[in-house]
LOFI-102025 format. One record per atom (N, C-alpha, C): residue number from 1; residue in three letters; x, y, z. Coordinates in nm, 3 decimals, always signed. Layout:
node n = NUM res = Ala east = X north = Y up = Z
...
This chain:
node n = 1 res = Unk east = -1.309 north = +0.441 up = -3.731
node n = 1 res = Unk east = -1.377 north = +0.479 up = -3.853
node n = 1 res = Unk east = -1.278 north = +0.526 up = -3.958
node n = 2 res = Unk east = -1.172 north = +0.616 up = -3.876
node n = 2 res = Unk east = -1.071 north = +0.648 up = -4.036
node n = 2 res = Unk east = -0.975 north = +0.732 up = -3.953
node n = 3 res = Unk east = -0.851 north = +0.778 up = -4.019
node n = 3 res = Unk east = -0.819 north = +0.888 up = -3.958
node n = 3 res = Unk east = -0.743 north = +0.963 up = -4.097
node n = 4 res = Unk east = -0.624 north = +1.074 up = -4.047
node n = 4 res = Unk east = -0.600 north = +1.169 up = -4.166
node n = 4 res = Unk east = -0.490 north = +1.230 up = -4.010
node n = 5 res = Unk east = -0.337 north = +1.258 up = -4.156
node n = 5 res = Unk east = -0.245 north = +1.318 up = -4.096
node n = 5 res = Unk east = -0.250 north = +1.397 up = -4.084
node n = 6 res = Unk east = -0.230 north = +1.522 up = -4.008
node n = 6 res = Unk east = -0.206 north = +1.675 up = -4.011
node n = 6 res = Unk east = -0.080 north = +1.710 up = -3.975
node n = 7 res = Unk east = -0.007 north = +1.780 up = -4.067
node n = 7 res = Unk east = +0.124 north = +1.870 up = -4.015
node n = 7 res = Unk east = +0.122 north = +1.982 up = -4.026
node n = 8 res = Unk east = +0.223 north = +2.020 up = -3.963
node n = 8 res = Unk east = +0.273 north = +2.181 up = -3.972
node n = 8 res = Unk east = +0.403 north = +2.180 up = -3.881
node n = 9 res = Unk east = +0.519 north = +2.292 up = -3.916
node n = 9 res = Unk east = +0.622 north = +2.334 up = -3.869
node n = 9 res = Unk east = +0.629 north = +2.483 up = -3.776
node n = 10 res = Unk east = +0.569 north = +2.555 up = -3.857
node n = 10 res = Unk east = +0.542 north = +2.670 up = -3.789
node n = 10 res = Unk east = +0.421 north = +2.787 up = -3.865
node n = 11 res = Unk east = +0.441 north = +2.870 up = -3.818
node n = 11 res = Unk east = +0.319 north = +2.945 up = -3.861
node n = 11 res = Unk east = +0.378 north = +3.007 up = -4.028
node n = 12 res = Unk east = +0.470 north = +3.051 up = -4.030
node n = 12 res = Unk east = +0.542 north = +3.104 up = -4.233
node n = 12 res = Unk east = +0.522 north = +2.979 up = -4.239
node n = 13 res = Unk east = +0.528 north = +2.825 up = -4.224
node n = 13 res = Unk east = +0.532 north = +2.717 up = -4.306
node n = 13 res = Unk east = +0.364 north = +2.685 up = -4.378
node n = 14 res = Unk east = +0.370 north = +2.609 up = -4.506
node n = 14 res = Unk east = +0.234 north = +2.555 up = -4.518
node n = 14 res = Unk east = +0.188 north = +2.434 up = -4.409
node n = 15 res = Unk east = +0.053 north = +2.425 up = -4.400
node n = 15 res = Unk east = +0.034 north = +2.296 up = -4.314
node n = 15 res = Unk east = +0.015 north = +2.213 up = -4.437
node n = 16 res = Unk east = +0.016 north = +2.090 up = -4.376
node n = 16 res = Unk east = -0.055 north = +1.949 up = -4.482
node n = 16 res = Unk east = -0.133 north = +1.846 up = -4.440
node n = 17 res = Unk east = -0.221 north = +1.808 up = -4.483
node n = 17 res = Unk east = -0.371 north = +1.704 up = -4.495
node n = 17 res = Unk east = -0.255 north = +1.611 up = -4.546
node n = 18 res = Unk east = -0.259 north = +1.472 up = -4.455
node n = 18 res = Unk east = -0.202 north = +1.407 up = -4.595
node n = 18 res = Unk east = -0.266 north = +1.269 up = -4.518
node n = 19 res = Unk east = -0.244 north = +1.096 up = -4.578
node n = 19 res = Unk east = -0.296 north = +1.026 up = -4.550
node n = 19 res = Unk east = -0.434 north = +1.025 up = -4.505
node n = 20 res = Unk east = -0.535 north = +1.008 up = -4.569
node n = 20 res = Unk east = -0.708 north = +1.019 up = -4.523
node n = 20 res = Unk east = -0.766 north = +0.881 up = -4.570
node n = 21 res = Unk east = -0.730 north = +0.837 up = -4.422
node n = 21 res = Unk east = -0.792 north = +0.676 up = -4.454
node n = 21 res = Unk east = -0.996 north = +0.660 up = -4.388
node n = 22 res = Unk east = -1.042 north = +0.615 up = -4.443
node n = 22 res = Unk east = -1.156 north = +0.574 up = -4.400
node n = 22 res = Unk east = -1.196 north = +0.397 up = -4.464
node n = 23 res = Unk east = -1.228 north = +0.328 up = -4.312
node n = 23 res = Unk east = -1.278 north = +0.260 up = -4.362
node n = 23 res = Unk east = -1.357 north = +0.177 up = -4.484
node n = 24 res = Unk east = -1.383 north = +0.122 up = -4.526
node n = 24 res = Unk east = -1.484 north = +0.106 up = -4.655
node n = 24 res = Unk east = -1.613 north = +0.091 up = -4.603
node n = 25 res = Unk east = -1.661 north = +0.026 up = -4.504
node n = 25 res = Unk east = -1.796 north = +0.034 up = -4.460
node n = 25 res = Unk east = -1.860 north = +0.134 up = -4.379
node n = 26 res = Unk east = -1.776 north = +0.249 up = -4.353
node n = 26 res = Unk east = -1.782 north = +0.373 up = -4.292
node n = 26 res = Unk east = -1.789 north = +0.486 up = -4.423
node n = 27 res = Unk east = -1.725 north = +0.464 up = -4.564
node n = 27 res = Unk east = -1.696 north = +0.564 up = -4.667
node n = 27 res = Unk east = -1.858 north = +0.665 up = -4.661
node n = 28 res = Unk east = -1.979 north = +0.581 up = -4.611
node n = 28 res = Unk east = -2.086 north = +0.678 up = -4.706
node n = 28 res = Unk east = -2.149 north = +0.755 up = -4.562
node n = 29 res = Unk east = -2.044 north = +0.792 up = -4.457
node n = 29 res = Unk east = -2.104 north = +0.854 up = -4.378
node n = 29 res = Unk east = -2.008 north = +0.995 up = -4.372
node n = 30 res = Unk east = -2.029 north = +1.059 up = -4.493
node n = 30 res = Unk east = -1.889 north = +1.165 up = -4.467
node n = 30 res = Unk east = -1.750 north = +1.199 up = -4.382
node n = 31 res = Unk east = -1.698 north = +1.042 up = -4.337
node n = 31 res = Unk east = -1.643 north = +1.104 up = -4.246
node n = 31 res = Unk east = -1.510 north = +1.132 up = -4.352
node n = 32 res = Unk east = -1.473 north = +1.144 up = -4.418
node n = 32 res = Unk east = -1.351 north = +1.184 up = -4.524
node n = 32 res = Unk east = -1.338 north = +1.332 up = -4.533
node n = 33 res = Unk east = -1.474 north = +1.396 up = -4.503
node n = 33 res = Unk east = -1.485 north = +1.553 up = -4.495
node n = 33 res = Unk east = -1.478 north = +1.595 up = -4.357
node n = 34 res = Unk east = -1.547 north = +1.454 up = -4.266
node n = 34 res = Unk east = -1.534 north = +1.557 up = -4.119
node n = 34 res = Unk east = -1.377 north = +1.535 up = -4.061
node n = 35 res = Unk east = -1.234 north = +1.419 up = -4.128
node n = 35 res = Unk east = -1.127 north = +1.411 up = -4.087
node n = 35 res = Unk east = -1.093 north = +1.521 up = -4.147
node n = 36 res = Unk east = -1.059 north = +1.549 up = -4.300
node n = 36 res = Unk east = -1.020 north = +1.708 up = -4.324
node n = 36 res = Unk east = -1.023 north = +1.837 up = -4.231
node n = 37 res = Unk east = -1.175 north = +1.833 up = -4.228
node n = 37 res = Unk east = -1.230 north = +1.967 up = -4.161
node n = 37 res = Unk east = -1.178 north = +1.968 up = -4.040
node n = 38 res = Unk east = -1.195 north = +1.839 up = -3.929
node n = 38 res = Unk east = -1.068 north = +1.869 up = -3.835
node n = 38 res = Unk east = -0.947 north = +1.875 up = -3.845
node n = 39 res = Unk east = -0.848 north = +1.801 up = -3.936
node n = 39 res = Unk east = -0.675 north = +1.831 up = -3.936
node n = 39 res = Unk east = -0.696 north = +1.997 up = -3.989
node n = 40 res = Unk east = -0.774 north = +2.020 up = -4.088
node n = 40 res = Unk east = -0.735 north = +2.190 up = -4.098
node n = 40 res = Unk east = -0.748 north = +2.261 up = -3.947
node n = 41 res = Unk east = -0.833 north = +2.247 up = -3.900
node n = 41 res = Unk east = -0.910 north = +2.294 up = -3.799
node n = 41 res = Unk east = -0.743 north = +2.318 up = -3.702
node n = 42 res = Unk east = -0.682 north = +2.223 up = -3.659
node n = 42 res = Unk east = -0.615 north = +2.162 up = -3.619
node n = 42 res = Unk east = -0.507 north = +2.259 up = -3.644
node n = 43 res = Unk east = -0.499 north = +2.252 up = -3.779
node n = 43 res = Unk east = -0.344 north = +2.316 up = -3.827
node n = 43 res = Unk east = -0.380 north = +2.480 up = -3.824
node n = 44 res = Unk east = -0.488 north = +2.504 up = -3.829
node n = 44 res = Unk east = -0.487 north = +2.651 up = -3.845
node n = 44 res = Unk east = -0.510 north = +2.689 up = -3.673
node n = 45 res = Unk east = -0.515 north = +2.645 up = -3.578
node n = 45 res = Unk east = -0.477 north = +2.635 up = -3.408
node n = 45 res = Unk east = -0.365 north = +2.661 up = -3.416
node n = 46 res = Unk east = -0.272 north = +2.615 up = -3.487
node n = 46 res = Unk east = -0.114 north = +2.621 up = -3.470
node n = 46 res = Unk east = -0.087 north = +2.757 up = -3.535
node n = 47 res = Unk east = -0.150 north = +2.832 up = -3.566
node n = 47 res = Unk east = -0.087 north = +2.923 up = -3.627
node n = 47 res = Unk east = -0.040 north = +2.943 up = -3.761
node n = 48 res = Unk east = -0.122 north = +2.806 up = -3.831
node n = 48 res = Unk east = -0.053 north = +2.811 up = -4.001
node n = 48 res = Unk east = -0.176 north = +2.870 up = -4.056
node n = 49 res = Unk east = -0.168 north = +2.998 up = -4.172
node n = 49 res = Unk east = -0.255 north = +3.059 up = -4.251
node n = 49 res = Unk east = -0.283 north = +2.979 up = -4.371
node n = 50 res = Unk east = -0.223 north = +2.841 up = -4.425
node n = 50 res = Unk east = -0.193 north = +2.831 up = -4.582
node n = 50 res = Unk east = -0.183 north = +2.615 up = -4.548
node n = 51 res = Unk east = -0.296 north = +2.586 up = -4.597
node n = 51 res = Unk east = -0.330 north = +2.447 up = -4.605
node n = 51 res = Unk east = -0.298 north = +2.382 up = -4.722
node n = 52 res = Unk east = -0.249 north = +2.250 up = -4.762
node n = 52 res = Unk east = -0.203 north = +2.158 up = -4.879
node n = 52 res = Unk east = -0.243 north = +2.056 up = -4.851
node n = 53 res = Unk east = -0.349 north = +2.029 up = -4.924
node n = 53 res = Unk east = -0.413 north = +1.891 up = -4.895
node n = 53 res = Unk east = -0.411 north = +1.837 up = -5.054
node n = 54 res = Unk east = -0.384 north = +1.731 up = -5.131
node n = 54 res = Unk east = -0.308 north = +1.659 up = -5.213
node n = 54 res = Unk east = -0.416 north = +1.552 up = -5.224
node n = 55 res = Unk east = -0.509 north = +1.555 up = -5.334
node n = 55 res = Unk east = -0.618 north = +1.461 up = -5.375
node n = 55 res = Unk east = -0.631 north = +1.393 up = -5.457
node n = 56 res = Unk east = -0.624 north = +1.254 up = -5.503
node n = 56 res = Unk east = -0.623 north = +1.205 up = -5.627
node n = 56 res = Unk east = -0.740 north = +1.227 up = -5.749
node n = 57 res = Unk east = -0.741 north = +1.247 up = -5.877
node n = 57 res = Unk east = -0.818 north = +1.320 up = -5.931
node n = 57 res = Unk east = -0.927 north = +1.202 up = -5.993
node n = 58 res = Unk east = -0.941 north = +1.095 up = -5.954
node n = 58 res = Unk east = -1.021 north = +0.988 up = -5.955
node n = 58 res = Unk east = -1.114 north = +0.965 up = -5.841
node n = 59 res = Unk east = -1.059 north = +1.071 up = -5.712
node n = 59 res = Unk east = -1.177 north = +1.103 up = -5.622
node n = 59 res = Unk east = -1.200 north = +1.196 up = -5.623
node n = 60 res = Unk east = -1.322 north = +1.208 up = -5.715
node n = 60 res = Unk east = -1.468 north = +1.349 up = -5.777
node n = 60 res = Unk east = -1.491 north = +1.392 up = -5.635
node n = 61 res = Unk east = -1.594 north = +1.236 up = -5.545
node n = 61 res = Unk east = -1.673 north = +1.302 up = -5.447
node n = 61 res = Unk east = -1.581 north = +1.388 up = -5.342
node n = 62 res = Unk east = -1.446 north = +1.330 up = -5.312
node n = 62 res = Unk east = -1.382 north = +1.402 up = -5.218
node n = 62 res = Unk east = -1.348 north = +1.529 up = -5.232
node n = 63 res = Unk east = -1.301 north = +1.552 up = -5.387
node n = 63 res = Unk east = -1.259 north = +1.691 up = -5.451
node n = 63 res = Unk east = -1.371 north = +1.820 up = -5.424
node n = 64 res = Unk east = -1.479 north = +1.752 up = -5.436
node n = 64 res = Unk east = -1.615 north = +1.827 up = -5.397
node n = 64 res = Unk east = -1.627 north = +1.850 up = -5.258
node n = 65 res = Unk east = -1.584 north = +1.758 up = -5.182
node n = 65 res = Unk east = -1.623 north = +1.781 up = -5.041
node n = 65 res = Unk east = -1.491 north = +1.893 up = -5.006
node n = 66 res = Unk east = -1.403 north = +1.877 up = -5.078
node n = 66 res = Unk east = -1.265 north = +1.971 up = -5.005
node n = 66 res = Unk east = -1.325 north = +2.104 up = -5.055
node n = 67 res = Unk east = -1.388 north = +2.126 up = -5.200
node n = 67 res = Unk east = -1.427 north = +2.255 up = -5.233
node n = 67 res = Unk east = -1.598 north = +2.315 up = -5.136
node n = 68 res = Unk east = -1.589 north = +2.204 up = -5.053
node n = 68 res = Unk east = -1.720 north = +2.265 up = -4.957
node n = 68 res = Unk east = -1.682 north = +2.328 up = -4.863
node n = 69 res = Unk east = -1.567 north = +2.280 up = -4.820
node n = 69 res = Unk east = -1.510 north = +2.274 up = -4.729
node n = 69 res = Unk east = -1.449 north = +2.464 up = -4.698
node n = 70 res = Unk east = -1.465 north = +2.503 up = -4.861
node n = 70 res = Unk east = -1.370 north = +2.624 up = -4.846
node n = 70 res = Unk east = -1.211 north = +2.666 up = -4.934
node n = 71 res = Unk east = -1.153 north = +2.501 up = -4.966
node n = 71 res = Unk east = -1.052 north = +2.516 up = -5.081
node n = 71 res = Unk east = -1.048 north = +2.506 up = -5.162
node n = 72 res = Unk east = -0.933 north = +2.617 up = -5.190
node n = 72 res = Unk east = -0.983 north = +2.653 up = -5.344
node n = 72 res = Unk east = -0.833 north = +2.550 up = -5.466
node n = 73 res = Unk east = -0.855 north = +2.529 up = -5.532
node n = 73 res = Unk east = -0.792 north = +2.403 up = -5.646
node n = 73 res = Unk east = -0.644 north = +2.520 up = -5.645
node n = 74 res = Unk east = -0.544 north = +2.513 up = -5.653
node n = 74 res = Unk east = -0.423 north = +2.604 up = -5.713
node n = 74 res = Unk east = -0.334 north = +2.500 up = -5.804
node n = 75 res = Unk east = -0.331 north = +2.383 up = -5.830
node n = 75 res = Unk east = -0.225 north = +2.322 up = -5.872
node n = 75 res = Unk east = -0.276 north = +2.176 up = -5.939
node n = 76 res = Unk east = -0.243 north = +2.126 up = -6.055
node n = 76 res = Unk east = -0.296 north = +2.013 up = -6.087
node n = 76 res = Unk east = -0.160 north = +1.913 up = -6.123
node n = 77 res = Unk east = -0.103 north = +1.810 up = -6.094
node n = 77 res = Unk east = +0.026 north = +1.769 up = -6.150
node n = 77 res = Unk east = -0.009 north = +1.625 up = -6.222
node n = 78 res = Unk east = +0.044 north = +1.617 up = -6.306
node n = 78 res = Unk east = +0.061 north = +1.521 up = -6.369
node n = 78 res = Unk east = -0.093 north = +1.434 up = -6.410
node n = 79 res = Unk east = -0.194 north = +1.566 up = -6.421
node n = 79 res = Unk east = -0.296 north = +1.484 up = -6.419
node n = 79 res = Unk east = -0.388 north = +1.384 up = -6.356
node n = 80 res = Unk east = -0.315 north = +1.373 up = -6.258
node n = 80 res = Unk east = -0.361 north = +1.243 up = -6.150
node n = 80 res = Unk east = -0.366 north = +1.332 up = -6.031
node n = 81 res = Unk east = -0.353 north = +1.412 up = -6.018
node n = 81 res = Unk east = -0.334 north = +1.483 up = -5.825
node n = 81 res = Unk east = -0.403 north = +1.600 up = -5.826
node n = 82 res = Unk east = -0.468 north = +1.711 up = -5.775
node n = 82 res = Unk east = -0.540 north = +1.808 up = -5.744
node n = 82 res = Unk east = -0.457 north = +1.847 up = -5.606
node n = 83 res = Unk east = -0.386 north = +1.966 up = -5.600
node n = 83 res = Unk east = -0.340 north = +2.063 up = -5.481
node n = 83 res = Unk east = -0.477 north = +2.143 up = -5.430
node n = 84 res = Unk east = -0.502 north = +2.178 up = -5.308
node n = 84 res = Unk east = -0.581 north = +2.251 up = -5.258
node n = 84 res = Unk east = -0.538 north = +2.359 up = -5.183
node n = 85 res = Unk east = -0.551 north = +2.495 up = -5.136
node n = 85 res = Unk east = -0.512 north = +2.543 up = -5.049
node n = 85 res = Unk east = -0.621 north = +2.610 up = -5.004
Protein backbone atom coordinates (compact mmCIF):
# COMPACT_ATOMS: atom_id res chain seq x y z
CA UNK A 1 0.00 0.00 0.00
CA UNK A 2 2.87 2.62 0.69
CA UNK A 3 5.57 3.00 2.99
CA UNK A 4 7.59 6.16 4.73
CA UNK A 5 11.26 6.40 6.05
CA UNK A 6 11.92 6.90 9.65
CA UNK A 7 15.27 7.97 11.18
CA UNK A 8 16.94 8.81 14.11
CA UNK A 9 20.60 8.76 15.58
CA UNK A 10 20.05 9.10 19.07
CA UNK A 11 17.88 10.48 21.60
CA UNK A 12 19.67 14.74 21.62
CA UNK A 13 19.30 14.06 17.77
CA UNK A 14 16.00 15.16 15.78
CA UNK A 15 14.17 12.14 14.22
CA UNK A 16 12.92 12.40 10.49
CA UNK A 17 9.67 11.32 8.42
CA UNK A 18 11.07 11.41 5.15
CA UNK A 19 10.03 9.56 1.82
CA UNK A 20 5.98 8.84 2.20
CA UNK A 21 5.09 6.91 -0.71
CA UNK A 22 1.52 5.66 -1.16
CA UNK A 23 0.21 4.09 -3.86
CA UNK A 24 -2.28 6.06 -6.12
CA UNK A 25 -5.14 3.66 -5.87
CA UNK A 26 -4.63 3.28 -2.14
CA UNK A 27 -4.19 7.53 -1.69
CA UNK A 28 -8.05 7.87 -0.42
CA UNK A 29 -7.72 5.41 2.35
CA UNK A 30 -5.57 7.55 4.79
CA UNK A 31 -2.87 5.55 4.75
CA UNK A 32 -0.31 8.74 4.30
CA UNK A 33 -1.43 9.60 7.97
CA UNK A 34 -1.42 6.06 9.33
CA UNK A 35 2.58 5.69 7.71
CA UNK A 36 3.46 9.05 9.60
CA UNK A 37 1.71 8.20 12.76
CA UNK A 38 3.70 5.00 12.81
CA UNK A 39 7.44 6.23 11.78
CA UNK A 40 6.79 8.93 14.63
CA UNK A 41 5.50 6.31 16.78
CA UNK A 42 8.60 4.50 15.90
CA UNK A 43 11.07 7.27 16.39
CA UNK A 44 9.78 8.45 19.60
CA UNK A 45 10.45 4.33 20.92
CA UNK A 46 13.95 5.25 20.27
CA UNK A 47 14.15 7.79 22.53
CA UNK A 48 13.95 10.92 20.19
CA UNK A 49 11.73 13.90 21.83
CA UNK A 50 11.81 16.25 18.52
CA UNK A 51 10.26 14.98 14.96
CA UNK A 52 11.02 16.67 11.22
CA UNK A 53 8.81 15.65 8.85
CA UNK A 54 9.32 17.93 5.50
CA UNK A 55 5.96 18.41 3.36
CA UNK A 56 5.46 19.86 0.12
CA UNK A 57 3.18 22.88 0.33
CA UNK A 58 0.99 21.73 -2.68
CA UNK A 59 -0.07 18.87 -0.34
CA UNK A 60 -3.04 20.85 1.69
CA UNK A 61 -4.66 17.39 2.55
CA UNK A 62 -1.43 15.92 4.01
CA UNK A 63 -0.39 19.23 5.82
CA UNK A 64 -3.79 18.81 7.58
CA UNK A 65 -3.42 15.33 8.37
CA UNK A 66 0.26 16.04 9.97
CA UNK A 67 -1.52 18.98 11.99
CA UNK A 68 -4.06 16.12 13.27
CA UNK A 69 -1.68 14.26 13.95
CA UNK A 70 -0.29 16.71 16.71
CA UNK A 71 2.51 18.87 14.62
CA UNK A 72 2.90 21.88 14.95
CA UNK A 73 4.29 24.03 11.42
CA UNK A 74 7.95 25.74 12.75
CA UNK A 75 9.57 26.45 9.40
CA UNK A 76 8.45 27.31 5.84
CA UNK A 77 11.45 27.39 3.06
CA UNK A 78 11.40 28.61 -0.04
CA UNK A 79 7.78 28.57 -0.24
CA UNK A 80 7.39 25.15 -1.53
CA UNK A 81 8.19 22.99 1.79
CA UNK A 82 6.39 23.13 5.30
CA UNK A 83 8.83 21.79 8.41
CA UNK A 84 6.82 20.11 11.13
CA UNK A 85 7.91 19.25 14.52
Amino acid sequence: MGNAEATYTTPKEIGRINSINVRSEDASLDIEKLLIEEASKEIAEGGVGRIRLTVSTAKQELIEKVKELGFKEVVIMDAMVKEFQ
